[in-house]
Backbone as CSV, one residue per row, in Angstrom:
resi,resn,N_x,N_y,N_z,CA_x,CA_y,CA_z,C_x,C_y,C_z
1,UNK,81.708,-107.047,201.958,80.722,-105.990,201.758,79.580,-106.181,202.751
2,UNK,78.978,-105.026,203.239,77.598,-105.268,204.071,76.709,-105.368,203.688
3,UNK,75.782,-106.126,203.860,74.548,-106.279,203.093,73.337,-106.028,203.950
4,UNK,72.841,-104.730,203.506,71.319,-104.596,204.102,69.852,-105.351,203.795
5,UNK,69.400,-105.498,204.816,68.227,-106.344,205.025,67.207,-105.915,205.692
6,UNK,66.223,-105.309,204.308,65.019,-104.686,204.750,64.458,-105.621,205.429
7,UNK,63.708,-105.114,206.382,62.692,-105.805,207.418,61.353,-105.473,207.277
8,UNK,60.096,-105.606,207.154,58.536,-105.699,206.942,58.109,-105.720,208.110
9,UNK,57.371,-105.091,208.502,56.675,-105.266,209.995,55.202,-105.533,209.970
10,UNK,55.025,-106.754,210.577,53.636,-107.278,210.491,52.522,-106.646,211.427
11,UNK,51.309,-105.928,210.904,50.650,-105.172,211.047,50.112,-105.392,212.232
12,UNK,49.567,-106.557,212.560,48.803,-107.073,213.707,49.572,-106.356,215.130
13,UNK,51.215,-107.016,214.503,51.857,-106.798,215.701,51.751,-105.097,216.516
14,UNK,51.461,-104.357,215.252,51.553,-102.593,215.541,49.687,-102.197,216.161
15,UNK,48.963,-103.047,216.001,47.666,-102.486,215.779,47.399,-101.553,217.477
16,UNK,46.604,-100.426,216.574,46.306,-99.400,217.791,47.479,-98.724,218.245
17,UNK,48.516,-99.051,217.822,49.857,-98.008,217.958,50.048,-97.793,216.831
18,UNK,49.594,-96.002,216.748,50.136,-95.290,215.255,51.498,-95.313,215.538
19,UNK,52.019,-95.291,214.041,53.243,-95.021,213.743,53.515,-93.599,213.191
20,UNK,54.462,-92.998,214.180,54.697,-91.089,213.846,55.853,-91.614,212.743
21,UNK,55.818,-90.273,212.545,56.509,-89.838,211.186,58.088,-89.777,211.725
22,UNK,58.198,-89.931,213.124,59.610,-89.401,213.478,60.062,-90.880,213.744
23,UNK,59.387,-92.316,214.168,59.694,-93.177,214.411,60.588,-93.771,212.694
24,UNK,59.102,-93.166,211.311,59.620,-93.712,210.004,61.384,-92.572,209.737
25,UNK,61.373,-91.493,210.137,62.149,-90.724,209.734,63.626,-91.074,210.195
26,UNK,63.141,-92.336,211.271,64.728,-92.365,212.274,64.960,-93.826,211.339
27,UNK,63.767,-94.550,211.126,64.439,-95.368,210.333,65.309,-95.340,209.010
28,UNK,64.527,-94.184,208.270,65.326,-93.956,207.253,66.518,-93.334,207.045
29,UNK,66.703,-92.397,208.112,68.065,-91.979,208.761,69.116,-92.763,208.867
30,UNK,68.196,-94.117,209.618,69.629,-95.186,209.915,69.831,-95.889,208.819
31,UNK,68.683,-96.412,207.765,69.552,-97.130,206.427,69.988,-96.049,205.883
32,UNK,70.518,-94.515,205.553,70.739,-93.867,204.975,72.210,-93.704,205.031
33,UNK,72.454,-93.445,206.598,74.063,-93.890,207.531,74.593,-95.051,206.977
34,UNK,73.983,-95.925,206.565,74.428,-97.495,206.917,75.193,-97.110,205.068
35,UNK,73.792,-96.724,204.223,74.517,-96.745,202.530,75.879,-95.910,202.967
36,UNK,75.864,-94.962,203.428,76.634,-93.870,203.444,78.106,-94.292,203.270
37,UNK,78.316,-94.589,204.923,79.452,-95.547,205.314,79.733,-96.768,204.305
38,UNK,78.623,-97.384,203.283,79.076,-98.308,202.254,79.908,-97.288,201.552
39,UNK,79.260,-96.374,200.901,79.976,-95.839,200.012,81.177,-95.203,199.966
40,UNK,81.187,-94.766,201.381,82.868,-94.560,201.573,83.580,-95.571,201.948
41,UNK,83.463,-96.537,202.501,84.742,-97.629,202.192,84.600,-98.087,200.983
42,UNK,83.848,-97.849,199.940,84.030,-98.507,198.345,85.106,-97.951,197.710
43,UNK,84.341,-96.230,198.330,85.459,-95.310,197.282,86.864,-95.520,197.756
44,UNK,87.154,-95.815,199.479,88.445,-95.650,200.133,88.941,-96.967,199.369
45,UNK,88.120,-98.111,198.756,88.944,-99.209,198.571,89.752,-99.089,197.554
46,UNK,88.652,-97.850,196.463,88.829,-97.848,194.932,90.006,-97.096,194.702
47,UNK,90.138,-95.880,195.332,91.200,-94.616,195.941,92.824,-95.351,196.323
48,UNK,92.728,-96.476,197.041,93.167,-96.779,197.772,93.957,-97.943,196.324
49,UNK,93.685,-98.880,195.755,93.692,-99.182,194.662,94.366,-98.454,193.146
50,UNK,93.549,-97.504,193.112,94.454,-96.895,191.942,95.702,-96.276,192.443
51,UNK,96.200,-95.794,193.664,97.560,-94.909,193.892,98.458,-96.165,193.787
């Protein structure tokens, strides 16, 4: 199974560079892909299993 691993970003490191809404939006995009693709190889395993 894959296991995601939120990351925290330490503030100092960002200071004086705002963070846009499209930089947070791409992140959440990509853990969103990442569940996604979990959930279809779960179901393909489960699918795959009961026949």
């Amino acid at each position: 199974m894959t296991h995601l691993r939120v990351q925290s970003r330490n503030d100092s490191e960002h200071e004086g560079t705002p963070q846009t809404d499209s930089l947070h939006d791409s992140s959440v995009n990509h853990t969103l892909i990442a569940i996604a693709q979990e959930v279809a190889e779960l179901l393909k395993t489960c699918l795959s299993s009961t026949s």
